[in-house]
N, C-alpha and C positions, 0 to 999 in steps of 0.2 A: 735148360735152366736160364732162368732170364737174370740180367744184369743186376737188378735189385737185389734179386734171392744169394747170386752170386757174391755181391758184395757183401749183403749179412753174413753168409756163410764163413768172408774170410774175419772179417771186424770181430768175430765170437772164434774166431778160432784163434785170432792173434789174442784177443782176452783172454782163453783160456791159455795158451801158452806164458806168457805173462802171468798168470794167475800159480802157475806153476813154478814156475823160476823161482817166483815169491816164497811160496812156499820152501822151495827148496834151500833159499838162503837161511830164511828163518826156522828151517831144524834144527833142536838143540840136544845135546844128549848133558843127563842131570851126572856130573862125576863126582867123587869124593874129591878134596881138595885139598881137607887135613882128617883123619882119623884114628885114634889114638884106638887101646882095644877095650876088650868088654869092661864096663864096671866088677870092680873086686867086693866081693860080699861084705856088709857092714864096714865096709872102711870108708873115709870122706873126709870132705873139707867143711866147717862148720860157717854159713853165710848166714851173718847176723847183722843187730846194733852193733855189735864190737867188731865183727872181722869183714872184711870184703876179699872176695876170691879170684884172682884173674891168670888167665893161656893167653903166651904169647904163642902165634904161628904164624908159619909162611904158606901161602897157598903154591899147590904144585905146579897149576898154571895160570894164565888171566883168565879169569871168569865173571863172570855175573851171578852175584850170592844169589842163591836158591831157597835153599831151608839150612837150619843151625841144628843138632842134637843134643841133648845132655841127658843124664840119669841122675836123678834129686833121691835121696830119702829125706827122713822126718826126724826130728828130736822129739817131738809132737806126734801123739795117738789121737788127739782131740782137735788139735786146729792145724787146717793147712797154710803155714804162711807165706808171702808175697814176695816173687824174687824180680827185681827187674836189672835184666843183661841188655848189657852196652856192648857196641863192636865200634873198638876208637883202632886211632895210630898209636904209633908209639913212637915212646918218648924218650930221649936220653936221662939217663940218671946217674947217681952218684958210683963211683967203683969200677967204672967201663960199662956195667949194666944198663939195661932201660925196664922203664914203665909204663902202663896206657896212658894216652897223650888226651890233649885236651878237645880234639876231633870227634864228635862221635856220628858214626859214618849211621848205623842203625840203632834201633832200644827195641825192645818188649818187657813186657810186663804179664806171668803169670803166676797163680797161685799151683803149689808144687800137687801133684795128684794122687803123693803116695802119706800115709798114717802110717808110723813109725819104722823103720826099719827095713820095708820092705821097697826094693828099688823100685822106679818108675822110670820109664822114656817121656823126656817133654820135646817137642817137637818144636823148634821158632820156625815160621814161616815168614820168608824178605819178602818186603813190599816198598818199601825202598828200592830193593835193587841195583845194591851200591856194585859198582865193578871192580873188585883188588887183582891185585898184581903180584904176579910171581915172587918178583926180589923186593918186593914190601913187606914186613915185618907188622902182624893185626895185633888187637886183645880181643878179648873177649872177656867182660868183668859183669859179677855176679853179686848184687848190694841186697838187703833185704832189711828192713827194719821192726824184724821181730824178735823177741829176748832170748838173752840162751836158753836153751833145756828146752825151747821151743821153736825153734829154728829152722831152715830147711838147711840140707847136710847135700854138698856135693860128692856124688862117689868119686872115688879114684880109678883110674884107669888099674886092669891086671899086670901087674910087673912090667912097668911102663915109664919113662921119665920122661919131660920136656921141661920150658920153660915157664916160670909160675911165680905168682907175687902174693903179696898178703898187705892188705891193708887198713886200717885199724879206725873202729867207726864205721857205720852203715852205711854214710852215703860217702862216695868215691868221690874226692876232691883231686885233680892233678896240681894244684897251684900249689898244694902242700909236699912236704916232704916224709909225711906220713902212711909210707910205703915201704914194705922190704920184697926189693928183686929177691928172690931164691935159687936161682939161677936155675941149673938141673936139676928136678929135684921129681920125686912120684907125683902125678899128674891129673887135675879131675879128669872124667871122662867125658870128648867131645868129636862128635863127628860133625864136618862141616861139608855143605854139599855148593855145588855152582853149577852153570850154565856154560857149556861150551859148544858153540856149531860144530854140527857134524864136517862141515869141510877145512873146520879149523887144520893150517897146514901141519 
């Protein structure tokens, strides 16, 4: 083999070795990170002009957001209305509690998929791709400015508590004090997924 051949041979071979490493750093495996359990049949939280709905959670490890879960029903047989979820910080508030902060790290914006009653999986997909952290405290707040009786209805998690707010008015203002912490209380349903390298130690 001559000198040329030889040398191409190594130059594509150290490429591909390289090419591989690469690869191997950047394997991710997609985890849960919070998951609360199934949706409870016709029960829910009502996301309107008047109420806004928000989970606070802690992610189980550092990740990089993936996709978000929820299960919406409808107050509405006729119209699907329009829910747009923020994922902020949070924020001290009155009583020892806190509230979503004025941070908003992602948003989405869709229309709910289910006509009355009957539950639905809505899927958010991060393109942001914010990074949260173990001992950070997130929200996850859900505003919609459609009228009652018409409304999208967040399910409730099945025999399930966490931490959860309520606040009054369609669009989510943190500057206000127009918020009530509920502290522990029965919980929408939300599963939250992340990115974690498979060599994470």
């Amino acid at each position: 083999m001559s000198k040329g051949i030889t040398s191409l041979v190594a130059v594509l071979l150290a490429a591909g070795m390289m090419c591989n490493a690469w690869a191997t750093q950047n394997v991710v495996s997609i985890v849960p990170i919070y998951k609360t359990n199934m949706p409870q049949y016709q029960l829910g939280f009502d996301v309107s002009r008047d109420q806004t709905v928000g989970v606070r959670f802690s992610p189980i490890d550092d990740v990089t957001l993936s996709t978000v879960e929820l299960w919406f029903m409808n107050n509405s047989y006729m119209t699907q209305g329009e829910v747009t979820v923020t994922l902020r910080d949070d924020k001290k508030h009155k009583d020892g509690l806190t509230k979503p902060g004025n941070k908003i790290l992602e948003s989405w914006t869709f229309q709910v998929s289910s006509l009355g009653w009957q539950i639905a999986q809505e899927i958010l997909v991060s393109k942001v791709r914010p990074q949260l952290k173990h001992d950070q405290r997130y929200w996850l707040v859900a505003e919609s400015s459609a009228p009652a009786l018409e409304n999208p209805v967040w399910s409730i998690a099945q025999s399930e508590g966490g931490n959860i707010g309520l606040g009054y008015g369609g669009s989510f203002s943190p500057k206000t004090d127009e918020w009530t912490s509920l502290g522990y209380s029965s919980i929408p349903n939300v599963h939250v997924f992340g990115e974690l390298p498979l060599n994470n130690p």
